[in-house]
C-alpha positions as CSV (number, residue, x, y, z in Angstrom):
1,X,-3.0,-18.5,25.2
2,X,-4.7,-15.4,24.2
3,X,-3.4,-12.3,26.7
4,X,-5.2,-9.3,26.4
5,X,-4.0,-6.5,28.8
6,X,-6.0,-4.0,29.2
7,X,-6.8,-1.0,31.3
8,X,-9.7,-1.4,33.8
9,X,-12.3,0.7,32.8
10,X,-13.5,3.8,35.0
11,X,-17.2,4.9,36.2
12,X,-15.5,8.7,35.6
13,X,-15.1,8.2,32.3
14,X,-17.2,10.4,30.2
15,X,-17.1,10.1,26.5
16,X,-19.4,12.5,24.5
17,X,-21.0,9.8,23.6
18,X,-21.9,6.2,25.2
19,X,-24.1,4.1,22.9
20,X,-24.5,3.2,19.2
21,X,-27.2,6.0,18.8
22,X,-25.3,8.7,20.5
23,X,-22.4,8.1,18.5
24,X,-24.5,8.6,15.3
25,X,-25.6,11.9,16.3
26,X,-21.9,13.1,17.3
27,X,-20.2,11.9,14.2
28,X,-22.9,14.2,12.1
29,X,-22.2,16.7,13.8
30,X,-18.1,16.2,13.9
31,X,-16.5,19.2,11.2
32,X,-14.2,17.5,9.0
33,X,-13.0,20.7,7.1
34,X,-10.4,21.2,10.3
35,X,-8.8,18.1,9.8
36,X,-6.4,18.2,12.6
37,X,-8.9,19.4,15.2
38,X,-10.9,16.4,13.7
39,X,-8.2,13.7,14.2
40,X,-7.6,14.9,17.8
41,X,-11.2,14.9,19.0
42,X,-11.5,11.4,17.4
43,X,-8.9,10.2,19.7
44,X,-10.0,12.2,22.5
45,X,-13.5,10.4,22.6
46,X,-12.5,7.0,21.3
47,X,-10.1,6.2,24.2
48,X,-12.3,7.8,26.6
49,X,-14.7,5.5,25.2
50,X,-12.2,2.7,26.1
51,X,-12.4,3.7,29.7
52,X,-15.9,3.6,30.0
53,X,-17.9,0.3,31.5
54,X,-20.6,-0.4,29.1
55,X,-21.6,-4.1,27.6
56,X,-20.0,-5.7,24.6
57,X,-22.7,-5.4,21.8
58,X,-23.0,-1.8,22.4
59,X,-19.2,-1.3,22.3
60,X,-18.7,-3.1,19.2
61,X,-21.6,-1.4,17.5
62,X,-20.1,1.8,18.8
63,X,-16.6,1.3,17.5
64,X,-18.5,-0.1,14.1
65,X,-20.1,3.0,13.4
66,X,-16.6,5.3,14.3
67,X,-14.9,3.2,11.3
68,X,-15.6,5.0,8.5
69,X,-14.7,8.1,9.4
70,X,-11.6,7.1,11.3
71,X,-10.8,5.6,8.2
72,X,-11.3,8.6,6.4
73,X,-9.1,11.2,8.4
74,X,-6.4,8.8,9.4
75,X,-6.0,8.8,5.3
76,X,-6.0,12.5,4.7
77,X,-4.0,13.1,7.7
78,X,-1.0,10.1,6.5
79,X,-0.9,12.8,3.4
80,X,1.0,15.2,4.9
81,X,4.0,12.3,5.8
82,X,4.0,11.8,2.3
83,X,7.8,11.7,1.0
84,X,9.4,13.1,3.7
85,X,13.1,12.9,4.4
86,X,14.2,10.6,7.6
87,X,14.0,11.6,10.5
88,X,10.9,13.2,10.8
89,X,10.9,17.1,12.0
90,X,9.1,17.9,15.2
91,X,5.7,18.5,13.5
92,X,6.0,15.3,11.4
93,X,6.7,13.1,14.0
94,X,3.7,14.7,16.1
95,X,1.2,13.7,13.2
96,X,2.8,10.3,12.8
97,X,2.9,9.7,16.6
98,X,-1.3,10.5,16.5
99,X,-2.0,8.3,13.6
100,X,-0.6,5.3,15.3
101,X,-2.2,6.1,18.6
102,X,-5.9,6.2,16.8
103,X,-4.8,2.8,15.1
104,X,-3.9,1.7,18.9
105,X,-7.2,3.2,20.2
106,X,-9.2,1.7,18.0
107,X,-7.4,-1.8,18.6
108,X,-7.8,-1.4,22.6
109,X,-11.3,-1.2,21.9
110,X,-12.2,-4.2,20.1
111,X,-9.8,-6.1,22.7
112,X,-12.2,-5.0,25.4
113,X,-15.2,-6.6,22.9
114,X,-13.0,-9.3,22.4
115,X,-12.4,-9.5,26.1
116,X,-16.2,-9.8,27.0
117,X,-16.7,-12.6,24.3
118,X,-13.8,-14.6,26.5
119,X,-15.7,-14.3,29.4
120,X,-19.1,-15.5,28.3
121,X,-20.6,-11.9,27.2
122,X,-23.8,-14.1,25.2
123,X,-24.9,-11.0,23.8
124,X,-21.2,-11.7,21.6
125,X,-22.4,-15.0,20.7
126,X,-21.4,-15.9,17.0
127,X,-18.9,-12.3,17.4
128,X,-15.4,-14.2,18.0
129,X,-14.4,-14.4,14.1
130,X,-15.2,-10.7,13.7
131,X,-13.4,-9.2,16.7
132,X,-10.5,-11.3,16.0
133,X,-10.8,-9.9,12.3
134,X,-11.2,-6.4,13.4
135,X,-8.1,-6.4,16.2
136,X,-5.7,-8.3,13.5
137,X,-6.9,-5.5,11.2
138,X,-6.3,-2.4,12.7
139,X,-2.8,-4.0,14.5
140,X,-2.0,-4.5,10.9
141,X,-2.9,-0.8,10.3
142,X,-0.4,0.1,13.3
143,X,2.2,-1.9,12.0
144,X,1.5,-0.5,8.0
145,X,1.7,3.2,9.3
146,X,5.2,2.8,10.7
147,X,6.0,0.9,7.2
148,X,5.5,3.4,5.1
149,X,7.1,6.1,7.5
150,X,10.3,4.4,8.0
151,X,10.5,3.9,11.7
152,X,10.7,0.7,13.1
153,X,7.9,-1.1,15.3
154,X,7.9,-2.2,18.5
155,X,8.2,-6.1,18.5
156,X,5.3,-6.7,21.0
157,X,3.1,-5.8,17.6
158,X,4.7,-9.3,16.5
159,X,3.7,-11.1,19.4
160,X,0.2,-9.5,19.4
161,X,-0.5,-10.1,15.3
162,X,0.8,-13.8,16.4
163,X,-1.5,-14.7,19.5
164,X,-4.6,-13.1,17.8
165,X,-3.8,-15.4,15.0
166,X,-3.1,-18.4,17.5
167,X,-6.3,-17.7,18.8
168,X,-8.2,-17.8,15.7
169,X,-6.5,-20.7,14.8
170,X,-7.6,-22.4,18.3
171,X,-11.4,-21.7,17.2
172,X,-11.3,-22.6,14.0
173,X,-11.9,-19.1,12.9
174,X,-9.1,-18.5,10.5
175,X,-10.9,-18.9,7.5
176,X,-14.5,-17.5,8.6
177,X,-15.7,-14.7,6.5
178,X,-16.6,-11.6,7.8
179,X,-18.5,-8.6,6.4
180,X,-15.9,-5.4,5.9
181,X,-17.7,-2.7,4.0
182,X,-15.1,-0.5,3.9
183,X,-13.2,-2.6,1.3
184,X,-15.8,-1.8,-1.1
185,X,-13.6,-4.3,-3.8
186,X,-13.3,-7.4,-1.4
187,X,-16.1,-6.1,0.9
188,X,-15.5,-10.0,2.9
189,X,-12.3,-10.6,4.5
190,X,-11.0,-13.3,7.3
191,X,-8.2,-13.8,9.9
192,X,-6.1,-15.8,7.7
193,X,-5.8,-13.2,4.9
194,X,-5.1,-10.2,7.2
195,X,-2.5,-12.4,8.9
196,X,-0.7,-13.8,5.7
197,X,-0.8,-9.7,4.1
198,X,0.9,-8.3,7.2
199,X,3.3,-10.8,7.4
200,X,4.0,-10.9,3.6
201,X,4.1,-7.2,3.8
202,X,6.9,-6.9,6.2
203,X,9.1,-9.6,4.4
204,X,8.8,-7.4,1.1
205,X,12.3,-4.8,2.3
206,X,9.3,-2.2,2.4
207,X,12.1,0.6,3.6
208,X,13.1,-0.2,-0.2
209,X,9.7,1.2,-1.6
210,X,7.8,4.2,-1.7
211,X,4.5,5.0,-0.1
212,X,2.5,4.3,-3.8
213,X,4.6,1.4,-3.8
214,X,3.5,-0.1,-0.2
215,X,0.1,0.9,-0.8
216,X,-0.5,-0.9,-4.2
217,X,1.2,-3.8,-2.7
218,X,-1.0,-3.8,0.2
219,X,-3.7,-3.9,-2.3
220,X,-2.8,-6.6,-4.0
221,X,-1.9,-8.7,-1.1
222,X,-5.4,-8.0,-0.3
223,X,-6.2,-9.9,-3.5
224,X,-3.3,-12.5,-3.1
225,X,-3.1,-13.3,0.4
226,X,-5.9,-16.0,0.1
227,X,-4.1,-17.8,-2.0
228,X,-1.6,-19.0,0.4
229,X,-2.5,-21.3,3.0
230,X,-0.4,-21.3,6.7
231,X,0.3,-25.4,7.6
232,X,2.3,-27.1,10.1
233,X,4.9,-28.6,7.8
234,X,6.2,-27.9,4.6
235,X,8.1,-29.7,1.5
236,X,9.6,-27.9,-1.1
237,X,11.1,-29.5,-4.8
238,X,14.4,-27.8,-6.5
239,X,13.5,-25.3,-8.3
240,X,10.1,-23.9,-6.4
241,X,10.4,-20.9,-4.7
242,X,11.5,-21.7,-0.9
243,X,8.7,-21.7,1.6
244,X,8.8,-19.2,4.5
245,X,8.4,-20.2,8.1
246,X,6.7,-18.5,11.0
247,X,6.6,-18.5,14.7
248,X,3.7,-17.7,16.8
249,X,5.7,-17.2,20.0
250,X,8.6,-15.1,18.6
251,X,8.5,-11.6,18.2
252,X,9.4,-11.5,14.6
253,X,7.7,-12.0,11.1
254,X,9.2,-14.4,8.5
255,X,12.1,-16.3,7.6
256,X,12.8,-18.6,5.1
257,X,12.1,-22.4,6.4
258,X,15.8,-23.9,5.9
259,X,17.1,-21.3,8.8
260,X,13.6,-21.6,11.4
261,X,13.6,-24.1,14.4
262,X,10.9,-26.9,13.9
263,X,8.4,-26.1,16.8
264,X,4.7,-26.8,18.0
265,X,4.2,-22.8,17.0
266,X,6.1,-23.3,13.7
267,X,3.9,-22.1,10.6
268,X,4.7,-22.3,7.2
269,X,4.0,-20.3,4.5
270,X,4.4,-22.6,0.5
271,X,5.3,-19.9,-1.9
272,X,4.8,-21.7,-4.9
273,X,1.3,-20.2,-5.7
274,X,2.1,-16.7,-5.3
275,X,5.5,-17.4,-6.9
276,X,3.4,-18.7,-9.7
277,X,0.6,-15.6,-9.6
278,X,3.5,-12.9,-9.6
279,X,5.6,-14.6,-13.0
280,X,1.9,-14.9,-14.8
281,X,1.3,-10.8,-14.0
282,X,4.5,-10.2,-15.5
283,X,4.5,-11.8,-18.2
284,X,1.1,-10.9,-19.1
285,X,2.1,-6.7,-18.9
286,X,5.3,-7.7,-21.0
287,X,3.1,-9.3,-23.9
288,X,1.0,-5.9,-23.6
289,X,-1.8,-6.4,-21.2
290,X,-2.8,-2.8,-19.5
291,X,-2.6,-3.5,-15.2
292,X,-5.6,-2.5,-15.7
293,X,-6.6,-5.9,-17.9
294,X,-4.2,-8.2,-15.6
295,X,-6.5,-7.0,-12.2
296,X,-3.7,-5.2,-11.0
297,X,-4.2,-1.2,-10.9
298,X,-6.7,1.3,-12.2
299,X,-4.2,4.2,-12.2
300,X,-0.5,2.6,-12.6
301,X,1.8,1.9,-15.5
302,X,3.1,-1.4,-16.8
303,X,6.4,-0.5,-16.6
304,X,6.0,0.4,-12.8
305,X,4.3,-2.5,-12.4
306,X,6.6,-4.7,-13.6
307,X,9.3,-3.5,-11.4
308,X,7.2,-3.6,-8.2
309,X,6.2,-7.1,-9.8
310,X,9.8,-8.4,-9.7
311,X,11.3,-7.1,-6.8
312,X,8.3,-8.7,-5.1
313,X,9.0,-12.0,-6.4
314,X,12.7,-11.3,-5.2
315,X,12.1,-10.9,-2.1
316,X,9.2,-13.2,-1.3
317,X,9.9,-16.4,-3.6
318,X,13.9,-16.6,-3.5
319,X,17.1,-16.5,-1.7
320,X,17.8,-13.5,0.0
321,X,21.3,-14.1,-0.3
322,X,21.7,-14.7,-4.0
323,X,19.6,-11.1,-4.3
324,X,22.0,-9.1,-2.3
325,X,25.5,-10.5,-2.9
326,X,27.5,-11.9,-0.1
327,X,26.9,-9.9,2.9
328,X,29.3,-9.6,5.7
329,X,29.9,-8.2,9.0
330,X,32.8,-5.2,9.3
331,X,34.0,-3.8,12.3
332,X,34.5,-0.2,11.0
333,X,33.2,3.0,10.7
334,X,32.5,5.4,7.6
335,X,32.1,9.0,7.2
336,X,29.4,10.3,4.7
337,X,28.5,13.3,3.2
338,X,25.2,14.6,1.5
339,X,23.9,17.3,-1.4
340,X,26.1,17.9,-4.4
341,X,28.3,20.4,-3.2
342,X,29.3,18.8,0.2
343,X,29.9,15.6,-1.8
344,X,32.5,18.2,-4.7
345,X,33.8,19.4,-1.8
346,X,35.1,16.4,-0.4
347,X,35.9,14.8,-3.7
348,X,38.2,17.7,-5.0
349,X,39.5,18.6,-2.0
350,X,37.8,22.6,-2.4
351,X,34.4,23.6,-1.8
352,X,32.9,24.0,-5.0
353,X,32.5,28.1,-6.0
354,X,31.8,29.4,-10.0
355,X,35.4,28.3,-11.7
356,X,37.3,31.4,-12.1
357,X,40.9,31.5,-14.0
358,X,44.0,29.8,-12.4
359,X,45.7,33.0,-10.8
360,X,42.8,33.0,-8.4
361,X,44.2,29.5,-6.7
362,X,46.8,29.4,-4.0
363,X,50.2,28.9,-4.9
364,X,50.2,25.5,-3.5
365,X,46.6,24.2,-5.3
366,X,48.5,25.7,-8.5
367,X,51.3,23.3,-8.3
368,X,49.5,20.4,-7.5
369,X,47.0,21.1,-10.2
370,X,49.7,21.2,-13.0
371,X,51.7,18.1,-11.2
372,X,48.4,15.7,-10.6
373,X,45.7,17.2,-12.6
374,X,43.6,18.0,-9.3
375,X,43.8,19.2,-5.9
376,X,45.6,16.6,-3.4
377,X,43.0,15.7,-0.8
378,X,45.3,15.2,2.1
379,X,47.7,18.4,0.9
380,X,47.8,20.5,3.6
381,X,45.2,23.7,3.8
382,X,43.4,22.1,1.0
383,X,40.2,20.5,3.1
384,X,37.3,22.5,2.3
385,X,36.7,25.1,4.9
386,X,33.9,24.3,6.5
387,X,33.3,20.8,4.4
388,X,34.5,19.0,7.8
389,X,31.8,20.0,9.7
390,X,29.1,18.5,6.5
391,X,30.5,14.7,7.5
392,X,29.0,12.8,9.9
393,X,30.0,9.5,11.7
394,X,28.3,6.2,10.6
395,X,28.6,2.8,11.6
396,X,28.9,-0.1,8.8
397,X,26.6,-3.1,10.4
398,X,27.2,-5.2,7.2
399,X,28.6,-4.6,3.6
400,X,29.2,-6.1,0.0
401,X,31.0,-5.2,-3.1
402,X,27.4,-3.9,-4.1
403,X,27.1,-1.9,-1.1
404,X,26.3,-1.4,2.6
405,X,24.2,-1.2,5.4
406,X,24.9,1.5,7.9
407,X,23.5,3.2,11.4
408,X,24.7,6.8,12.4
409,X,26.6,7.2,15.2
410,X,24.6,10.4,16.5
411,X,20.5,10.6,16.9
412,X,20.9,14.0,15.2
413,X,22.0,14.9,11.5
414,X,21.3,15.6,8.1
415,X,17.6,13.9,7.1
416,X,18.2,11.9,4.1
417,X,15.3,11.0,1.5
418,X,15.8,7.6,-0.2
419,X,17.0,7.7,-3.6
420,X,19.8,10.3,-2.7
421,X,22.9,10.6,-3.1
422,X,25.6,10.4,-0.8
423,X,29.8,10.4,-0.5
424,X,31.0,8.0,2.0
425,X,34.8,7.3,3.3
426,X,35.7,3.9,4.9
427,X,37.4,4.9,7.8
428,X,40.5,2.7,6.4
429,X,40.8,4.4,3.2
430,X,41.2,8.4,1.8
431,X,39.0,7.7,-1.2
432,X,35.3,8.4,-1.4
433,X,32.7,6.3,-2.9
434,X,29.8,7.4,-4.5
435,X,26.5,6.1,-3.3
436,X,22.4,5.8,-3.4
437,X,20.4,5.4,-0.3
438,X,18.4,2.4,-1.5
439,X,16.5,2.6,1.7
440,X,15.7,4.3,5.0
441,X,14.7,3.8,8.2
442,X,14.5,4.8,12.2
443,X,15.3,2.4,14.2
444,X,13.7,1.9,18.1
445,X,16.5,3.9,19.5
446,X,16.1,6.9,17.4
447,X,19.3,6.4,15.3
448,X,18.9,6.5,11.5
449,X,19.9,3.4,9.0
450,X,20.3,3.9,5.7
451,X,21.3,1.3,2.6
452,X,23.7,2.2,0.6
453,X,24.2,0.7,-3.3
454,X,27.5,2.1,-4.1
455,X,28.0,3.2,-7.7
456,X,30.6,2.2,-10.1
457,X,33.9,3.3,-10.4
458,X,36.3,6.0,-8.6
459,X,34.1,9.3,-9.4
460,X,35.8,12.5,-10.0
461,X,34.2,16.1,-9.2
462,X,33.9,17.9,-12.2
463,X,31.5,21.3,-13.0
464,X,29.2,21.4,-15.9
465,X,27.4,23.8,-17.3
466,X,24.8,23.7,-20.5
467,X,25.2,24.8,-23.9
468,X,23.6,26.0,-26.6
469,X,20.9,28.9,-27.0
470,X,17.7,26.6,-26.2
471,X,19.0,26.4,-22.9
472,X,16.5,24.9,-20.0
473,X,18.6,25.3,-17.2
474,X,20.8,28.1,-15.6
475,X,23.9,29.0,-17.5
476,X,25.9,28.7,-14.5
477,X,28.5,25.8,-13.4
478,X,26.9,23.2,-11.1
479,X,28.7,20.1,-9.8
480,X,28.6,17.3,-11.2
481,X,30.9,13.6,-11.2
482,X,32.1,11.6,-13.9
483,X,32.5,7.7,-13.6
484,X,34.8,6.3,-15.5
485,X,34.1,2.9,-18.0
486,X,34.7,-0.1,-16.5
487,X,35.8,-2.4,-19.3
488,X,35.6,-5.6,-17.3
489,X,32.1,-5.5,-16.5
490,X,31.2,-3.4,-19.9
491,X,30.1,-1.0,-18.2
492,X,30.5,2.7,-20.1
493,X,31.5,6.0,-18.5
494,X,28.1,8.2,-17.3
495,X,27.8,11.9,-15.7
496,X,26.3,12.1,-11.8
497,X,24.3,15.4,-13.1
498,X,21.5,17.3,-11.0
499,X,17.8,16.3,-11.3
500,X,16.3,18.1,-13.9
501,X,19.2,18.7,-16.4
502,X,18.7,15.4,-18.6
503,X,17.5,16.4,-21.8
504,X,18.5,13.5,-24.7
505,X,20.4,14.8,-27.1
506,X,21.5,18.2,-24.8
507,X,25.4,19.6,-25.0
508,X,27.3,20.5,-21.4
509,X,30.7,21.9,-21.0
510,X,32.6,19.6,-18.7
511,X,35.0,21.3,-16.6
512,X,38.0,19.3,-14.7
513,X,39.5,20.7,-11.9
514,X,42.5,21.3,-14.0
515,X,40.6,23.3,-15.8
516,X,40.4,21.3,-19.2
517,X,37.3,21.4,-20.9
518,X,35.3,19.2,-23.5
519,X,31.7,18.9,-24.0
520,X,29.4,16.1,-23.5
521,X,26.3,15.0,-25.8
522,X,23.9,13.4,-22.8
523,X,22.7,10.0,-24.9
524,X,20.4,8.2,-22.2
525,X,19.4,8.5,-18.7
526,X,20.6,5.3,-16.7
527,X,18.7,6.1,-13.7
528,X,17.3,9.3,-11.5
529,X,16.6,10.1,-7.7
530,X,16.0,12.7,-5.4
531,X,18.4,14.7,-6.5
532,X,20.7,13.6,-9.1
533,X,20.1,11.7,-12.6
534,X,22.9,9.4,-14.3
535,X,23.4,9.7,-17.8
536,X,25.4,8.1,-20.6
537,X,27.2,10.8,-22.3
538,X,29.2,11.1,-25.9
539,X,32.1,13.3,-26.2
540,X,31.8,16.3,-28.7
């Protein structure tokens, strides 16, 4: 049963403009060149428009005509979100917080259409597949923002995507074509495709991808989605990818089938055809098609492709669990650090400072350096002053030998960007791991969660500096970590370096904390972030 709650309207209300043909005239006039001032008059006079009584037609060809150019500031506004760290600052989340409520705005309206077809409006007559169309859309647009932000949606959104769908499924609208000019590509579209993309698009790990990422997914699913059809039951062979299941009363997207309850508002999703649709694309970029020539991007590479290509396929068309390793539950806490030289700091025991010559340690460092090779962590006086105050609190809610997932403790701290790296302490051991915020995100309460994919090895705080007289990068010492080989998984010793220093083929003096010295031809880059790059090294 459909439920739309809605605000009565109000005979106060007094939106600049009340019909079709005033709206026309106020959008010409409307400045775009202030694009804030644009965004927030837009929102003003849209849910002012909400307020006021006025009949269906006239609202829906109101809210048709508003669109475009919502369409057009909400995406020129969503730029200046673009790769920001987590949580958003003051400012950020104020700009975040208006986009959503002009997706909402807009929604609200086409409910109240929607509303008036219910109730026998007959100038809506042959309207229900396009306001149900429109509201799924622009919910999806809701839910999309928050996506690509990183904070976490509320779960009504489920149960509204779910009962529009219901509902359209009641009336045998789910497959009814529409007219959506805005997509100038696929300018038709339908209940079932919008439905099947946001579901699809929240089952992809999208804290795991980037903004370009989410967005050329989302236009592919756009392509894709209507090759998947939604049924009552399923059956699945060994060896197809598992179908996902569905349901319409919960307030939550997919699961896979095996672990869903068999109900009246079960739905199933057989991923067999886009399992099929995503191994073709691949193949065809790694024979040498451009994306361009497989239908997939105007403006992307195939190697990007390819990757977006296959973690897709991961984590729509197979088992969860074999893709992340066992994954279990821990009753512990961890402390983590963040930036290079909090993470040195910790590591060696000494905040890291320009290496000067051995009579400039403390007595006690001396000793332990010529005894161990390094400065004890636990050694009395030999925490880095002012290192303590750089950790923070986090909470393990599940871990693997691959890595973890984690929620801080506090609603304020360090904002973290994903690809970053980070130190973090089990609160059972004295050793620090190293690690790369795989993904991101703010939860309902306002705490931050963060994945963690630990890197190989023990690392050990070293400081490098470059050689040579074509030198790119400052002469000075930087800190840096060396990860030793790990024979058993073949796995060969690489430098934790800062972003920017990899240059195939370039010489760095490596400095231990003892002090002893060799240099290091960089060979390879293994992988980069936000602010580090791994690299295989040779010694010189």
């Amino acid at each position: 049963m459909l439920t739309l709650p809605l605000e009565p309207t109000d005979d106060r209300a007094n939106p600049h403009f009340k019909d079709a043909e005033s709206c026309a005239q106020w959008l010409g006039q409307l400045q775009l060149t202030n694009l804030q001032l644009a965004h927030s008059l837009l929102l003003t006079q849209i849910n002012e428009l909400n307020r006021y009584p006025m009949r269906g037609l006239e609202r829906l060809n109101t809210l048709e005509l508003l669109r475009e150019t919502v369409s057009y500031v909400q995406d020129d506004y969503a730029k200046k979100l673009i790769a920001k760290p987590l949580p958003l600052n003051e400012s950020e989340l104020m700009v975040f917080v208006a986009i959503v409520q002009l997706w909402r705005a807009l929604v609200s309206g086409y409910r109240r259409c929607l509303q008036a077809y219910i109730v026998g409006d007959v100038q809506l007559e042959g309207c229900g597949a396009l306001l149900c169309q429109r509201c799924l859309l622009y919910s999806g647009m809701e839910i999309f923002e928050h996506l690509r932000t990183g904070y976490e949606f509320d779960a009504k959104l489920w149960l509204q995507l779910h009962e529009l769908y219901a509902f359209a499924e009641s009336n045998n609208w789910q497959a009814e074509e529409v007219s959506d000019l805005l997509n100038i590509k696929h300018p038709h579209s339908n209940c079932h495709s919008i439905y099947i993309k946001n579901l699809l698009a929240c089952h992809a790990h999208p804290a795991e991808l980037s903004r370009s990422q989410l967005q050329l997914m989302d236009f592919w699913l756009t392509q894709w989605s209507s090759a998947l059809t939604v049924e009552r039951s399923y059956t699945s062979s060994k060896g197809d990818a598992p179908p996902l299941a569905v349901d319409l009363n919960s307030p939550q997207g997919l699961q896979p089938a095996k672990q869903a309850a068999h109900t009246d508002s079960t739905r199933y999703l057989a991923m067999v055809p886009l399992s099929k649709l995503l191994r073709v694309k691949t193949i065809l970029l790694q024979q040498g098609q451009t994306p361009q020539q497989a239908g997939l991007c105007d403006h992307c590479n195939s190697h990007d492709c390819i990757e977006l290509l296959i973690f897709l396929h991961q984590s729509w068309c197979e088992d969860t669990n074999a893709r992340f390793g066992e994954r279990r539950p821990v009753a512990q806490h961890a402390q983590l650090c963040y930036k290079p030289e909090a993470i040195y700091a910790h590591l060696s025991g000494k905040l890291f400072k320009q290496p000067k010559q051995d009579a400039t340690l403390g007595s006690t460092a001396r000793k332990q350096i010529e005894t161990f090779g390094r400065v004890l962590q636990n050694a009395p006086g030999s925490g880095p002053e002012g290192a303590a105050a750089s950790l923070e609190t986090w909470g393990f809610d599940n871990e693997s030998i691959l890595g973890a997932s984690l929620t801080r403790d506090e609603l304020f701290g360090e904002r973290l960007n994903r690809n970053q790296l980070v130190g973090l302490r089990p609160g059972d051991t004295q050793t620090f791991i190293l690690g790369i915020t795989a993904w991101a995100n703010i939860t309902r309460t306002g705490q931050l969660q963060i994945g963690v994919r630990y890197l190989p090895g023990i690392a050990e705080a070293v400081n490098i500096r470059a050689t040579g007289v074509n030198k790119t990068v400052s002469d000075k010492y930087a800190p840096a970590f060396l990860l030793p080989a790990i024979a058993a998984l073949k796995i060969p010793a690489s430098l934790i370096i800062p972003r920017g220093w990899f240059q195939q083929g370039r010489v760095v003096e490596v400095m231990r904390l003892n002090t002893e010295k060799q240099n290091a031809k960089m060979s390879f880059s293994v992988e980069h972030g936000f602010d580090y790059e791994r690299v295989g090294f040779t010694l010189v």
